[in-house]
TORPAMI-104118 format. One record per atom (N, C-alpha, C): residue number from 0; residue in one letter; x, y, z. Coordinates in pm, whole numbers, plus 50000, padded with zeros to 5 digits. Last residue first. Example, Ala and Ser with C-alpha at 12.3 -4.5 7.8 and 13.67 -1.06 7.14 Angstrom:
// TORPAMI-104118
    k  r     px     py     pz
    1  S  51285  49775  50708
    1  S  51367  49894  50714
    1  S  51290  50003  50787
    0  A  51319  49431  50780
    0  A  51230  49550  50780
    0  A  51320  49670  50780
END
This chain:
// TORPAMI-104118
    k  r     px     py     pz
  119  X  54150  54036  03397
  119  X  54186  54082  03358
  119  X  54162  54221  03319
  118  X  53905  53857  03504
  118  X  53966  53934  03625
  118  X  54102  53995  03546
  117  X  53876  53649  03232
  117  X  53855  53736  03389
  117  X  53936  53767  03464
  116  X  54115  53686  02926
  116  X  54056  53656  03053
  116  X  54020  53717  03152
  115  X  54112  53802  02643
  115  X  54125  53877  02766
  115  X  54016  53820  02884
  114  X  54220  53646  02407
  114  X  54251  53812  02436
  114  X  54189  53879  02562
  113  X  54176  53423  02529
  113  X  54359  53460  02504
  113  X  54322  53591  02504
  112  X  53920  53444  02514
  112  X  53965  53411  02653
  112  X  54142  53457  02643
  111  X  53869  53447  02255
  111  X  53810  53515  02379
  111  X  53866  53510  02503
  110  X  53972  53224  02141
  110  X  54052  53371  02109
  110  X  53969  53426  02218
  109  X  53837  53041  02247
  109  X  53949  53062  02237
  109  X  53978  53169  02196
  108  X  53568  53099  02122
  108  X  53594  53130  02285
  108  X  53727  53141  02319
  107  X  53623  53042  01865
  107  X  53579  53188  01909
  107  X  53610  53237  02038
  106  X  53665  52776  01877
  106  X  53781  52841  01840
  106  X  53746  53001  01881
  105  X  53377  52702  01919
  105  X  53525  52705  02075
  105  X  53656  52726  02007
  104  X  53262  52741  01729
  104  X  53263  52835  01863
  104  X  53305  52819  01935
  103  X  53371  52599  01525
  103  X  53404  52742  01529
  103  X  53388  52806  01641
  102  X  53300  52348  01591
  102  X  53486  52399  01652
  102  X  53483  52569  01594
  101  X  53048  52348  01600
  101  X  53099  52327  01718
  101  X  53270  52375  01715
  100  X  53035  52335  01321
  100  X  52996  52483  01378
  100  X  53034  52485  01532
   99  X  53163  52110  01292
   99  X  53209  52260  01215
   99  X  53175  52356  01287
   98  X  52964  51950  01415
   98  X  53137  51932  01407
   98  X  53183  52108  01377
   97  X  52766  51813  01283
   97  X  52710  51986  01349
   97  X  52898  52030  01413
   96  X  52791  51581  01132
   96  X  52703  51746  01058
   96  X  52732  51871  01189
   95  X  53103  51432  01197
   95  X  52958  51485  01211
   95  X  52919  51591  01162
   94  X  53365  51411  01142
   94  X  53280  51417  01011
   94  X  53139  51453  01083
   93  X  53648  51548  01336
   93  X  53515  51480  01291
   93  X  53467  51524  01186
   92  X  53854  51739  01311
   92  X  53886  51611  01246
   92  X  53769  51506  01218
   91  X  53821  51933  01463
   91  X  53851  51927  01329
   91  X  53883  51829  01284
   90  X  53772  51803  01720
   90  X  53662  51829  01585
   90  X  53671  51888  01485
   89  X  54026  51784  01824
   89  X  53922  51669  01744
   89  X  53798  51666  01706
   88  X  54100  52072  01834
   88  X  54163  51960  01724
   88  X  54046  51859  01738
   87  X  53885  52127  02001
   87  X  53878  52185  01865
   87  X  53940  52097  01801
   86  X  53967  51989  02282
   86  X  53829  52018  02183
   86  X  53831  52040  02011
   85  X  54227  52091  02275
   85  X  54211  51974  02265
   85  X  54069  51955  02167
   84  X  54136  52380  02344
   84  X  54234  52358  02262
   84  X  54234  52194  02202
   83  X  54001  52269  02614
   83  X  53909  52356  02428
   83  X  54036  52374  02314
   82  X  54157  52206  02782
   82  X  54101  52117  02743
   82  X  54014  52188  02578
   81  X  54349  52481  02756
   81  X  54381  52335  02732
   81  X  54274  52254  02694
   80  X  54155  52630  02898
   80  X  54226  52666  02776
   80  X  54249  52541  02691
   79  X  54003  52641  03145
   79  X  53980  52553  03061
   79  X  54079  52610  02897
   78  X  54107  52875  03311
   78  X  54208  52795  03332
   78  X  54163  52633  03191
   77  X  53944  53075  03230
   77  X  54113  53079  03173
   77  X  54173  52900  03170
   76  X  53618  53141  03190
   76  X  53676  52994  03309
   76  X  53832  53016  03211
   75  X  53435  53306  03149
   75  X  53557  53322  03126
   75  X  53675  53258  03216
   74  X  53177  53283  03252
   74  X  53289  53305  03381
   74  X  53403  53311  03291
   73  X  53058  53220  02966
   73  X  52984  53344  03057
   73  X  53090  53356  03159
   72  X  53226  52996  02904
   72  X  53218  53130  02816
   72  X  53168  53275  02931
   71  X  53207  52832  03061
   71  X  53287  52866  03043
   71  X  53344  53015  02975
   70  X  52947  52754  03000
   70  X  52949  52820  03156
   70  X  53099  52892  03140
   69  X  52923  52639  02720
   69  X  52843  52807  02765
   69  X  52896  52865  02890
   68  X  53054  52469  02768
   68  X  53097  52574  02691
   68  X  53057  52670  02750
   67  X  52945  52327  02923
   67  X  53036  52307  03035
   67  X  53105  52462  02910
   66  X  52625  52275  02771
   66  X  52648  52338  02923
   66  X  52807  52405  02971
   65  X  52772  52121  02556
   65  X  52706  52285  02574
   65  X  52721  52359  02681
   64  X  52885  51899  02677
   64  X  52996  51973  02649
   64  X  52934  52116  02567
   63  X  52626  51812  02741
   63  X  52747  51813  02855
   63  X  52803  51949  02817
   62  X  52543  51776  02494
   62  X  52499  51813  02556
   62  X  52556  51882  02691
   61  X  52713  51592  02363
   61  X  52714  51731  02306
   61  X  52657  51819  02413
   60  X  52897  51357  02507
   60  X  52783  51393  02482
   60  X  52762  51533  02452
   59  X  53128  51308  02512
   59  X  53099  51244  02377
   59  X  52973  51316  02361
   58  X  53326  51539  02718
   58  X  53248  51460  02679
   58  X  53220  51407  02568
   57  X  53575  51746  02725
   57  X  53581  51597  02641
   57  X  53475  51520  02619
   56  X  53447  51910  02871
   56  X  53439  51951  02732
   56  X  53515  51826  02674
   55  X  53448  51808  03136
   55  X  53355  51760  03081
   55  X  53332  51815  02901
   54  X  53702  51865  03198
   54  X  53685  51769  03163
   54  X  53578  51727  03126
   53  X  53607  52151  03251
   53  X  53711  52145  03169
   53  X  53689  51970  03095
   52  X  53445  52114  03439
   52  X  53378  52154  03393
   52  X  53479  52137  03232
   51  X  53619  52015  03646
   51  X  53482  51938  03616
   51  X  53444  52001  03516
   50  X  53765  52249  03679
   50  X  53838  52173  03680
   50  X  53755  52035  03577
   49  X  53558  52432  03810
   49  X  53612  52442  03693
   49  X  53715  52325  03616
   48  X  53511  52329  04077
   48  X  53430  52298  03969
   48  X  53493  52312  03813
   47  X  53755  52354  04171
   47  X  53692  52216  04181
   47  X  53622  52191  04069
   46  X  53757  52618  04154
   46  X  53870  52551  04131
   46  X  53829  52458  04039
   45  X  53528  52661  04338
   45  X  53522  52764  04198
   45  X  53634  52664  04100
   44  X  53528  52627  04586
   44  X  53499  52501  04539
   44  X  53472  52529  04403
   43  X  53660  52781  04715
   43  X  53722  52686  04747
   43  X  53667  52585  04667
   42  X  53459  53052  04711
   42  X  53610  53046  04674
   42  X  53664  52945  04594
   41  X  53182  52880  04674
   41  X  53237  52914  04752
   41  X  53404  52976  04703
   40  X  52912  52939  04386
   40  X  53033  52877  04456
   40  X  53092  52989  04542
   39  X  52719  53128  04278
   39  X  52699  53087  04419
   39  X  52840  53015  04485
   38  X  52750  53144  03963
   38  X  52797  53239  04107
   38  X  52808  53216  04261
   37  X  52654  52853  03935
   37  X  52847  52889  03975
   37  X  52860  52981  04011
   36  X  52433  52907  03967
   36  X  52480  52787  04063
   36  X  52645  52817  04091
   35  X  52371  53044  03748
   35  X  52301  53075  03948
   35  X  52413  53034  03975
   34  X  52460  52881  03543
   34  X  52495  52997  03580
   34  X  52489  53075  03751
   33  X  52239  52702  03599
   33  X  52373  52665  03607
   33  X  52498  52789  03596
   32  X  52038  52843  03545
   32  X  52021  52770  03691
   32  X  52168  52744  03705
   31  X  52001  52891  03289
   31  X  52027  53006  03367
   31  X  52061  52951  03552
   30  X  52070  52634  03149
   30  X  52183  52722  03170
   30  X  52192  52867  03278
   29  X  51785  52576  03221
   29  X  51909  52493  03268
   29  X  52005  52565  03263
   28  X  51650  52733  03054
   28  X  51626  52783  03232
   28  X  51753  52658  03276
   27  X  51647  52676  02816
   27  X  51785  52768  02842
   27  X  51783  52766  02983
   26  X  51461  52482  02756
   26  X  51604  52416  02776
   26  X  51684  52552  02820
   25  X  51213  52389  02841
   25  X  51257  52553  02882
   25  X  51410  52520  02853
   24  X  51049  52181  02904
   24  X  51059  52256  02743
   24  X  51126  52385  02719
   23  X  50996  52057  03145
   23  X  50958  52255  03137
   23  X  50924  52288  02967
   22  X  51170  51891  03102
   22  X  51016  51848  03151
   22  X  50937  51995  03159
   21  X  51440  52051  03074
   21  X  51352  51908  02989
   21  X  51251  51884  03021
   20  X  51414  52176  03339
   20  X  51425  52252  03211
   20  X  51360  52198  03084
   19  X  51506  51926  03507
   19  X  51363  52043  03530
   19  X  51368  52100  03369
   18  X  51726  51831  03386
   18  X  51608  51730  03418
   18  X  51474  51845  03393
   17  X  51881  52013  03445
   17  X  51892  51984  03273
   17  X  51731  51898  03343
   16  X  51890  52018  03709
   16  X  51893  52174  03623
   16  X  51834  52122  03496
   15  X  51938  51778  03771
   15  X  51864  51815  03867
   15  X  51788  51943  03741
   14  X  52224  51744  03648
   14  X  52133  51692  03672
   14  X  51987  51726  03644
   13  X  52349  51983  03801
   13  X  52331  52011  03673
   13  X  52201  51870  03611
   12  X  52329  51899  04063
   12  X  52277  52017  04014
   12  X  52285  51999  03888
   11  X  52517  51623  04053
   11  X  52366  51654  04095
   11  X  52282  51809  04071
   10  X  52751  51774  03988
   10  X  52669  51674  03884
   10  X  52539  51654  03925
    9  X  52826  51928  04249
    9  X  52787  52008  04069
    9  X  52686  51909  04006
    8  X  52788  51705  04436
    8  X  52691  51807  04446
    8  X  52710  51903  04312
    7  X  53062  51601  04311
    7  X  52882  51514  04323
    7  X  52745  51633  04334
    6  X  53183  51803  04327
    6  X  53205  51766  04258
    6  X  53086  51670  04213
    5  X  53236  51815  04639
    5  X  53175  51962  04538
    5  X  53192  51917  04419
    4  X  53322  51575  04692
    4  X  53202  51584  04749
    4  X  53154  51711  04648
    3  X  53563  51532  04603
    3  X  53477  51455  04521
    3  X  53336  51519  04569
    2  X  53713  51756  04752
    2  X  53703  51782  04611
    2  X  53591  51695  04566
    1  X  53486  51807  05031
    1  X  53625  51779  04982
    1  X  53562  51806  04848
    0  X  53352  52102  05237
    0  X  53333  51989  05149
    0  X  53465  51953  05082
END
Protein backbone atom coordinates (compact mmCIF):
# COMPACT_ATOMS: atom_id res chain seq x y z
CA UNK A 1 0.00 0.00 0.00
CA UNK A 2 1.28 3.69 -0.66
CA UNK A 3 1.43 6.40 1.99
CA UNK A 4 -2.23 7.99 1.11
CA UNK A 5 -3.66 4.48 0.78
CA UNK A 6 -2.40 3.36 4.78
CA UNK A 7 -3.49 6.50 5.61
CA UNK A 8 -7.39 6.20 4.24
CA UNK A 9 -7.47 2.73 5.54
CA UNK A 10 -6.24 4.32 9.42
CA UNK A 11 -9.13 7.05 8.99
CA UNK A 12 -11.54 4.45 7.92
CA UNK A 13 -10.70 2.31 10.98
CA UNK A 14 -10.77 4.78 13.40
CA UNK A 15 -14.01 5.87 11.84
CA UNK A 16 -15.46 2.64 11.71
CA UNK A 17 -13.86 2.10 15.72
CA UNK A 18 -15.29 5.52 17.17
CA UNK A 19 -18.75 4.89 15.11
CA UNK A 20 -19.21 1.11 16.73
CA UNK A 21 -18.15 2.14 20.30
CA UNK A 22 -20.76 5.37 19.99
CA UNK A 23 -23.71 3.19 19.12
CA UNK A 24 -22.29 0.48 21.87
CA UNK A 25 -22.00 3.45 24.64
CA UNK A 26 -18.66 1.61 25.01
CA UNK A 27 -16.47 4.71 24.22
CA UNK A 28 -13.12 2.92 25.53
CA UNK A 29 -13.85 -0.38 23.02
CA UNK A 30 -12.72 2.47 20.35
CA UNK A 31 -9.41 2.90 21.92
CA UNK A 32 -9.11 -0.83 22.54
CA UNK A 33 -9.80 -1.46 18.64
CA UNK A 34 -7.38 1.32 17.87
CA UNK A 35 -4.78 -0.02 19.87
CA UNK A 36 -5.54 -3.74 18.00
CA UNK A 37 -5.19 -1.87 14.96
CA UNK A 38 -1.66 -0.28 15.48
CA UNK A 39 -0.23 -3.53 16.77
CA UNK A 40 -1.34 -5.02 13.68
CA UNK A 41 0.61 -2.45 11.38
CA UNK A 42 3.00 -3.65 8.95
CA UNK A 43 6.74 -2.29 9.57
CA UNK A 44 6.10 -0.01 6.54
CA UNK A 45 2.97 1.46 7.44
CA UNK A 46 3.93 2.12 11.58
CA UNK A 47 5.83 5.44 10.03
CA UNK A 48 2.76 6.40 7.94
CA UNK A 49 0.57 6.06 10.61
CA UNK A 50 2.42 7.76 13.21
CA UNK A 51 3.08 10.53 11.15
CA UNK A 52 -1.23 10.79 10.93
CA UNK A 53 -1.42 10.41 14.17
CA UNK A 54 1.08 13.40 15.10
CA UNK A 55 -0.94 15.66 12.86
CA UNK A 56 -3.97 14.75 14.13
CA UNK A 57 -2.85 16.18 17.77
CA UNK A 58 -3.44 19.60 15.95
CA UNK A 59 -6.92 18.70 15.52
CA UNK A 60 -9.69 21.31 16.78
CA UNK A 61 -11.57 18.28 17.57
CA UNK A 62 -10.82 16.99 21.16
CA UNK A 63 -11.91 13.91 20.24
CA UNK A 64 -9.32 13.12 17.46
CA UNK A 65 -6.70 14.56 19.47
CA UNK A 66 -7.85 11.80 22.59
CA UNK A 67 -7.57 8.98 20.41
CA UNK A 68 -4.20 10.20 18.55
CA UNK A 69 -2.90 11.02 22.67
CA UNK A 70 -3.88 7.95 24.11
CA UNK A 71 -2.32 5.84 21.00
CA UNK A 72 0.65 7.81 21.43
CA UNK A 73 0.98 7.31 24.93
CA UNK A 74 0.33 3.38 24.94
CA UNK A 75 3.27 2.93 21.60
CA UNK A 76 5.29 5.66 23.06
CA UNK A 77 5.04 7.07 19.39
CA UNK A 78 9.02 9.39 20.01
CA UNK A 79 8.73 10.56 16.85
CA UNK A 80 5.20 12.77 17.87
CA UNK A 81 7.44 15.01 20.20
CA UNK A 82 7.14 18.04 18.15
CA UNK A 83 3.69 18.06 17.31
CA UNK A 84 2.70 17.72 21.57
CA UNK A 85 5.29 20.24 22.15
CA UNK A 86 3.26 22.51 19.79
CA UNK A 87 0.03 21.03 21.49
CA UNK A 88 0.78 22.25 24.83
CA UNK A 89 1.97 25.84 23.89
CA UNK A 90 -1.48 26.43 22.43
CA UNK A 91 -3.21 25.28 25.19
CA UNK A 92 -1.48 27.16 27.32
CA UNK A 93 -2.81 29.82 25.91
CA UNK A 94 -6.57 28.66 25.54
CA UNK A 95 -9.33 29.78 27.76
CA UNK A 96 -11.49 26.63 27.37
CA UNK A 97 -12.69 24.83 30.68
CA UNK A 98 -11.05 21.51 29.96
CA UNK A 99 -7.52 23.41 28.29
CA UNK A 100 -5.62 22.92 31.62
CA UNK A 101 -6.16 19.52 32.22
CA UNK A 102 -5.51 18.79 28.47
CA UNK A 103 -1.91 20.51 28.59
CA UNK A 104 -1.17 18.79 31.83
CA UNK A 105 -1.45 15.45 30.19
CA UNK A 106 0.51 16.08 27.22
CA UNK A 107 3.03 17.89 29.30
CA UNK A 108 3.04 14.37 31.36
CA UNK A 109 3.45 12.40 28.13
CA UNK A 110 6.13 14.74 27.31
CA UNK A 111 8.30 14.09 29.99
CA UNK A 112 7.30 10.38 29.36
CA UNK A 113 8.55 9.98 26.31
CA UNK A 114 11.98 12.41 26.90
CA UNK A 115 12.62 10.17 29.83
CA UNK A 116 12.32 7.08 28.02
CA UNK A 117 11.10 6.31 24.63
CA UNK A 118 10.25 2.75 23.02
CA UNK A 119 12.50 0.51 22.23
CA UNK A 120 14.71 2.29 24.70
Amino acid sequence: MNTAEIRSAWLDYQAQATARAEANKQSQDALNALFARYRALFDEERPVVDQLLAEQLSSPDENVRFDALAIVREFRIASALPALRSLADRLETQDAPGAPYEWAKVNRLIGMLVERPKGA
